[in-house]
N, C-alpha and C positions, 0 to 999 in steps of 0.2 A: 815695671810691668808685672802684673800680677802672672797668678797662675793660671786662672783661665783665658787672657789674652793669649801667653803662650800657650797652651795646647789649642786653642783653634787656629793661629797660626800655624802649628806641627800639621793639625788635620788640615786645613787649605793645602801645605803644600806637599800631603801626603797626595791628596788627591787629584795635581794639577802632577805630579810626577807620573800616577798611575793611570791619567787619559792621554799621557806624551807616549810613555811603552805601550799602550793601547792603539793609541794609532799610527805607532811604527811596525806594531806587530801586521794589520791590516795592513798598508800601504804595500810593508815586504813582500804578504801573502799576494795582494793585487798584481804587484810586477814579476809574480815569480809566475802565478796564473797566464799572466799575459805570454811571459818568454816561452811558455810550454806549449801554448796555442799558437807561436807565431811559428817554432821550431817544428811544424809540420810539413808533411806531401799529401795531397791528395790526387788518389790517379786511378785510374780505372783497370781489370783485367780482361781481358776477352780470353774465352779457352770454346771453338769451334769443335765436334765434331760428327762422322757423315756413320748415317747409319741406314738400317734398312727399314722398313716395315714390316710387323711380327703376323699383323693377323688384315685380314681383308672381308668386308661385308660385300656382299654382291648379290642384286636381285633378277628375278628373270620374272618377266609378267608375258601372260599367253592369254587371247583372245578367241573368243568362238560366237559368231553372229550369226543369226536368223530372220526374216520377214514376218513371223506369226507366233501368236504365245503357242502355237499349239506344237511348234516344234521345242520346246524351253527342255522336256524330257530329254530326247536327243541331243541337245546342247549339251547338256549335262556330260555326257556319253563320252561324245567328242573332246570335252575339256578335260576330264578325266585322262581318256587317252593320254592328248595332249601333255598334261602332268606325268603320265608313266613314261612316253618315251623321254622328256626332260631329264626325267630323273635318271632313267638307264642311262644315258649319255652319260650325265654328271659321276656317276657310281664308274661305269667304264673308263673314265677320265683320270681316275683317282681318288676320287671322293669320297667321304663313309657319309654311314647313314646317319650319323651323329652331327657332320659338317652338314647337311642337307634338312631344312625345314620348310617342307611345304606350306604353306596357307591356305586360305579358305578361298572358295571363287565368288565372287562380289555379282549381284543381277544387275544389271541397268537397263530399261527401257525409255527409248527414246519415240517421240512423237512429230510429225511433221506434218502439218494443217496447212490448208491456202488461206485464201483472203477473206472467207465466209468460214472458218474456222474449222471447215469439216477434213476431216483425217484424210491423208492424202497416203500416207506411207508409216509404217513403222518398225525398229530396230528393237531387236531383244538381245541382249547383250553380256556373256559371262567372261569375266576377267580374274582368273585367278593368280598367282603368285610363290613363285616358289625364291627362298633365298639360302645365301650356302654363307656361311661363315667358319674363316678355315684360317690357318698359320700359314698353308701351303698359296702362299701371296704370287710364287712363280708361276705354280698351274693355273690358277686362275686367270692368268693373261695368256695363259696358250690355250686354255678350252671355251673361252670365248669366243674365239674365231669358231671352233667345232660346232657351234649352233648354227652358222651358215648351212651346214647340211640338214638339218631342221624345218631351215626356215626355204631352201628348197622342195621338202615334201608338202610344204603347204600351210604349215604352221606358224600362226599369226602372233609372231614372238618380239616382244621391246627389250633389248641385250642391255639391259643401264648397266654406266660406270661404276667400277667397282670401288671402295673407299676403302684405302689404304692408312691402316695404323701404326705409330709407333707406341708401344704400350712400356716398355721396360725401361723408361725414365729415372728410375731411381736406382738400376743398376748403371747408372753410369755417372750421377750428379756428383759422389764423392770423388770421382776422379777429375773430374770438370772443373769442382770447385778449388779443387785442388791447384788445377793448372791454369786455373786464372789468378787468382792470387799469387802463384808463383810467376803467373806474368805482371802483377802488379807492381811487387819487387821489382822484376827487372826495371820496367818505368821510374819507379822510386829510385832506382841505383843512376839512371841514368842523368835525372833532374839533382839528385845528388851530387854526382863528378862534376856537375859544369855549376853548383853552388856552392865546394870545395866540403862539403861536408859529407857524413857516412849516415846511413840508415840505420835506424835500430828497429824497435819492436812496434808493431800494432796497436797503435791507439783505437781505432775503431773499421768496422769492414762491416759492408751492408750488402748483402746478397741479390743482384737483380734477377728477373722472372726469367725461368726457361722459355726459350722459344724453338717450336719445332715446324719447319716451313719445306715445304716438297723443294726438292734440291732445281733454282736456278729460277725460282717464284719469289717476288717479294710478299705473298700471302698466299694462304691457302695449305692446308696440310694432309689433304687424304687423297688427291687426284696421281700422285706419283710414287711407284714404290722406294725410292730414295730420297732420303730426310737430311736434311742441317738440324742439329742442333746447335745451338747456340746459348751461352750464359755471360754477363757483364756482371764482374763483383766492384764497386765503390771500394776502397780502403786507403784507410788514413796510417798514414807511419810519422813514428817520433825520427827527429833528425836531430842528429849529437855534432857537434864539434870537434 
């Protein structure tokens, strides 16, 4: 056999040696891949809890009707009024001038015709609006009832529901997050003992959306001043033998 027979012989089985450790190196990595993905938990944390609402919107709209433009002056007069005593009330109540913004009074006129089109009657109409935004979320449900006496003197007042906030979400998410995850663990520790093996470290955790729901509502969040929060974290743990 010459020399060059032998050396492509050396090269062939240089090279049928180095695609066998090639693809035992692969095959190792594939089963080692796999045992790492099978030796997992995935479980979920829940960490609930009950809070208040920090700030409250609350609007108060007052009305003042007339038969003729020629009383629109006087309207004016009355609605004004109307806005000062609201407002004494609200101020008397507790309220600063800072919580208290009036608005503008809106005109409507309304028309009513018979059957030949000619004007039968008509309504001249000012509506204005005042709304209070305050932290003091307790007053506000006990001075609402106080426009009852108000609306005894005569004053054509729509009390709307006031929208109750939870605003300070993020002073509370580290601790949350915290205590879902550490309910994760426990989950993971539990599916653990009954598969004889132990928990180790975090392979992977995905944070689910906060949710803030008026406390004993499956929806809705500003009709009640007491909140659920609620957070679900996903997290994957390695599991050791």
């Amino acid at each position: 056999m010459n020399n060059n027979n032998q050396a492509g012989i050396l090269f062939a089985a240089f090279l049928l040696a180095t695609g066998i450790a090639a693809a035992g190196h692969f095959v190792s990595q594939t089963l080692y891949k796999s045992k790492v993905a099978l030796n997992t938990a995935e479980v979920k944390g829940l960490a609930e809890r009950r809070v208040e609402a920090d700030t409250a919107y609350w609007s108060i709209q007052y009305t003042v009707t007339g038969k003729s433009k020629s009383e629109i002056p006087a309207l004016y007069k009355d609605s004004e009024a109307d806005q000062n005593k609201i407002i004494s009330l609200l101020k008397s109540s507790g309220f600063t001038d800072h919580e208290i913004q009036p608005g503008i009074i809106n005109y409507l006129k309304k028309e009513f015709r018979d059957e030949d089109q000619k004007l039968v009657e008509e309504e001249h109409i000012l509506v204005g609006e005042i709304t209070v935004e305050t932290q003091k979320v307790r007053l506000v449900s006990e001075v609402r009832s106080n426009l009852n006496t108000l609306i005894a003197q005569g004053l054509d007042i729509k009390n709307n529901p006031p929208a109750y906030h939870f605003t300070q979400l993020n002073k509370i998410k580290p601790a949350m997050l915290k205590e879902a995850t550490t309910n994760a663990r426990i989950a993971a520790n539990e599916f653990a003992i009954n598969a004889g093996v132990e928990v180790g470290g975090i392979r992977s955790a995905r944070q689910g959306g906060f949710v803030i729901r008026d406390v004993g509502e499956n929806y809705g969040d500003t009709r009640k001043i007491e909140k659920e929060v609620r957070v679900v974290t996903n997290v994957t743990f390695f599991l050791t033998d």
